[in-house]
C-alpha positions as CSV (number, residue, x, y, z in Angstrom):
1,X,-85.4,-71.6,22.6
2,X,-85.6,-74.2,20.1
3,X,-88.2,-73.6,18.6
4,X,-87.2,-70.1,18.1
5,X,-83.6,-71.0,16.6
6,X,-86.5,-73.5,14.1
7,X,-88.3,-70.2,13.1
8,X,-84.6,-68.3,12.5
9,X,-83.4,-71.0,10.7
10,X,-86.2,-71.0,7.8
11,X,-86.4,-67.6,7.5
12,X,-83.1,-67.6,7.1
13,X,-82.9,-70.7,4.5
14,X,-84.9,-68.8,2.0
15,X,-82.7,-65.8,1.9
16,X,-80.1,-64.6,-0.5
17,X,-77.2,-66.1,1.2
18,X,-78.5,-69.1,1.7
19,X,-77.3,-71.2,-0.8
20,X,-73.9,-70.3,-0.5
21,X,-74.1,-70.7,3.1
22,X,-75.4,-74.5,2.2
23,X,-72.0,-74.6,0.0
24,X,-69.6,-73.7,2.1
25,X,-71.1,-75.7,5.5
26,X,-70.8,-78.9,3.3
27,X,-67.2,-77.8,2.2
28,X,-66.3,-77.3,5.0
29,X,-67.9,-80.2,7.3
30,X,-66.0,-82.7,4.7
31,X,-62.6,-81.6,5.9
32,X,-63.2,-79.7,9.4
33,X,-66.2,-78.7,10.7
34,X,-68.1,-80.2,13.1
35,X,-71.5,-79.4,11.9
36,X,-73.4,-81.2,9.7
37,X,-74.9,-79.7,6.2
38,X,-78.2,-81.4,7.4
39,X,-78.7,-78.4,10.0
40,X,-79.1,-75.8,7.3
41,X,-80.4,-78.4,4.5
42,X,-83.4,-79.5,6.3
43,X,-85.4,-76.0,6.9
44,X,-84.4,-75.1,3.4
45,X,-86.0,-77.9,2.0
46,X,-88.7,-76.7,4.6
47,X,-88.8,-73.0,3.9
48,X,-88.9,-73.8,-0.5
49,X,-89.6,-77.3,-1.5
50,X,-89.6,-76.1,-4.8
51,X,-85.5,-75.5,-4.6
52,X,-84.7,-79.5,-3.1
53,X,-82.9,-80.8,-5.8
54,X,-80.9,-77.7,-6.1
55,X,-79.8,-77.6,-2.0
56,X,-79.5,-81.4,-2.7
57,X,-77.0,-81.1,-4.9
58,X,-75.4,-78.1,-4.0
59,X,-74.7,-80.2,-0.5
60,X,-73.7,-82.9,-2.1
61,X,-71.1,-80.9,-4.3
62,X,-69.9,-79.1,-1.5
63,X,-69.6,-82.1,0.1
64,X,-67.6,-83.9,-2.3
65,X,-65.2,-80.9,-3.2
66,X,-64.4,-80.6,0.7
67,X,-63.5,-84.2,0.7
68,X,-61.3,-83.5,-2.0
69,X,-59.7,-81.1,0.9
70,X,-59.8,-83.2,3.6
71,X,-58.4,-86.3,1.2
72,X,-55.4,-83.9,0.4
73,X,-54.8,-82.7,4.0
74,X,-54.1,-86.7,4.9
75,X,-52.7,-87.2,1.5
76,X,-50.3,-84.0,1.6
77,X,-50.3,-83.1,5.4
78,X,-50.1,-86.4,7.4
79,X,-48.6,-84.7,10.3
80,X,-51.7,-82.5,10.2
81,X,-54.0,-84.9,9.0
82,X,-53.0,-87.1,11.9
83,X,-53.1,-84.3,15.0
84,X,-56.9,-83.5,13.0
85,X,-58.3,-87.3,13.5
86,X,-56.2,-87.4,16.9
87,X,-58.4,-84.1,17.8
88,X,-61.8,-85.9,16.9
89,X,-60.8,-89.3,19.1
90,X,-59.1,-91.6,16.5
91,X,-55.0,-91.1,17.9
92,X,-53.9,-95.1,16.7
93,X,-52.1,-93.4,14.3
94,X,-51.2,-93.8,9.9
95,X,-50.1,-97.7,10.3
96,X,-53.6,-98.3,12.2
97,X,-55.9,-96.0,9.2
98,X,-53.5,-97.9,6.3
99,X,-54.9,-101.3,8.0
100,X,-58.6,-100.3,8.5
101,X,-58.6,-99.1,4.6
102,X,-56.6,-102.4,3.7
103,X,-59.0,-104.1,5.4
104,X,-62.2,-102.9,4.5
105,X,-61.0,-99.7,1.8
106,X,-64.2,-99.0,-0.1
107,X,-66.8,-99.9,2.2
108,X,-65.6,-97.2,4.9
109,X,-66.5,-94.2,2.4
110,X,-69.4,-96.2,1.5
111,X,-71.1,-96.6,5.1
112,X,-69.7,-93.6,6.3
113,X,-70.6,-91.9,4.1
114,X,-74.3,-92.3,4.4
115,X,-74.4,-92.0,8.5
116,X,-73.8,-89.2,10.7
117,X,-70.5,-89.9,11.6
118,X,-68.8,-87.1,10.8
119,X,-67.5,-87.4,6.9
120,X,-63.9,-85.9,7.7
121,X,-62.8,-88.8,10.1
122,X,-63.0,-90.4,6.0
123,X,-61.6,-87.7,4.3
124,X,-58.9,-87.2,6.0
125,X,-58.2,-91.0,6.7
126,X,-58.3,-91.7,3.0
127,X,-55.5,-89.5,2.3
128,X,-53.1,-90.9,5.1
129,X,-53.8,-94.4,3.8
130,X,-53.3,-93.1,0.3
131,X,-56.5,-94.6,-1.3
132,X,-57.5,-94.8,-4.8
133,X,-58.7,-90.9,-5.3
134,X,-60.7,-91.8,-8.2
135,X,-62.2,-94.6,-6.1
136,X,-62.7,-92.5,-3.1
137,X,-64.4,-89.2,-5.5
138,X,-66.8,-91.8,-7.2
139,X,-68.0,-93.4,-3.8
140,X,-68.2,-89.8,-1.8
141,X,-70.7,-88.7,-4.7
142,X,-72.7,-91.5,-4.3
143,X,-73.2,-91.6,-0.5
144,X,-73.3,-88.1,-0.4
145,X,-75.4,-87.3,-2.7
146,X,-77.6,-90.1,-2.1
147,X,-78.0,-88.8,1.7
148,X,-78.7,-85.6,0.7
149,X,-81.1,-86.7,-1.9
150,X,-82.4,-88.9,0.0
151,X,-83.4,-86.2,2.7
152,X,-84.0,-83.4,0.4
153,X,-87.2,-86.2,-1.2
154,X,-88.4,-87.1,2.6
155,X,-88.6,-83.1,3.6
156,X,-90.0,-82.1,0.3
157,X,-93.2,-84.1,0.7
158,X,-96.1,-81.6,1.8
159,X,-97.0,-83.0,5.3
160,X,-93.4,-83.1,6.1
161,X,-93.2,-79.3,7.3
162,X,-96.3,-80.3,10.0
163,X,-94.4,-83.4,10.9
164,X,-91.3,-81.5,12.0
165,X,-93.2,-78.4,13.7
166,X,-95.2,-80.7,15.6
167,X,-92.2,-82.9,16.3
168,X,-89.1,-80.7,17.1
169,X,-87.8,-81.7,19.7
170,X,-88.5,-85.3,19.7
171,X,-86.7,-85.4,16.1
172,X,-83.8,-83.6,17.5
173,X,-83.6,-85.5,20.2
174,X,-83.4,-88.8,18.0
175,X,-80.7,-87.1,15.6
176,X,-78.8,-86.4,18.6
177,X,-79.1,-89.8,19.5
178,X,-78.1,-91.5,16.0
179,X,-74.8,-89.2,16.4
180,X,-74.3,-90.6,19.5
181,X,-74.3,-94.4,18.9
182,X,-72.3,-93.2,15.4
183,X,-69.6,-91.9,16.8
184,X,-69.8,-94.6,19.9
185,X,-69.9,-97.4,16.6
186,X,-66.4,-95.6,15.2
187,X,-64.8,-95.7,18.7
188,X,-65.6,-99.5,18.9
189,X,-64.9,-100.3,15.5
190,X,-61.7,-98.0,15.2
């Protein structure tokens, strides 16, 4: 079955609605989503290494634009914002986020940025505790888009498309894993 969803997957990434399908998973993931850009970014890299640096930064804009969303629905919608972050675990309410981003402010969209902990639990955060937006766009563009770079260079190199066929389930296994001890990392931490 996995395999099979593999082989959908990059015929679909090299199809006409595939970039905008990149755009609006990486909108959308920033502020509510729950799945990651990387899950159509990676067998589009795959399917047309050619087109990397394009899916890179079209994720990476997406990205960024739906953490401009999610960074308004704190700012704007707190009552929202909250019930959101209360919905993904993190209930300790806009006194405990305008501590953890008093505390440590910068280097929260900087870490988080780059990891798999889901990007919105940021987003949103950033909003309630009313952080610096220009601060918080400049950092979100460089963690995103050096992720998604990042990935985009590691999948574009020729043997990579054997690595992942032969590996598929071991690799999903381990980003399964890495999302795991994330999100296990935020509930300690947070």
């Amino acid at each position: 079955m996995l395999r099979a969803l593999y082989d959908r997957l990059l015929s679909l990434a090299s199809g006409r609605w595939a970039v905008p399908a990149l755009a609006a998973v990486s909108f959308a993931e920033s502020a509510f989503l729950p799945i990651p850009p990387d899950a159509l970014l990676a067998p589009m890299v795959l399917a047309r290494r050619d087109r990397a640096w394009l899916y890179a930064l079209v994720c990476t804009v997406g990205s960024v634009t739906g953490g401009l969303f999610g960074y308004a629905i704190g700012f704007y919608l707190a009552p929202l914002g909250l019930k959101l972050l209360a919905l993904m675990g993190h209930s300790g309410g806009l006194a405990s986020f305008q501590a953890w981003y008093a505390r440590f402010g910068l280097w929260v969209i900087l870490i988080k940025g780059l990891t798999p902990i889901p990007y919105k639990l940021v987003t949103i955060a950033s909003g309630l505790a009313h952080f610096n937006l220009a601060v918080f766009v400049a950092a979100s563009a460089a963690t995103r888009g050096a992720r998604f770079f990042l990935e985009a260079a590691l999948l574009q190199h020729p043997a990579a498309k054997g690595l992942v066929d032969k590996h598929l389930g071991l690799m999903l296994g381990a980003a399964v894993l890495a999302v795991i001890v994330a999100l296990a990392a935020v509930k300690l931490i947070g």
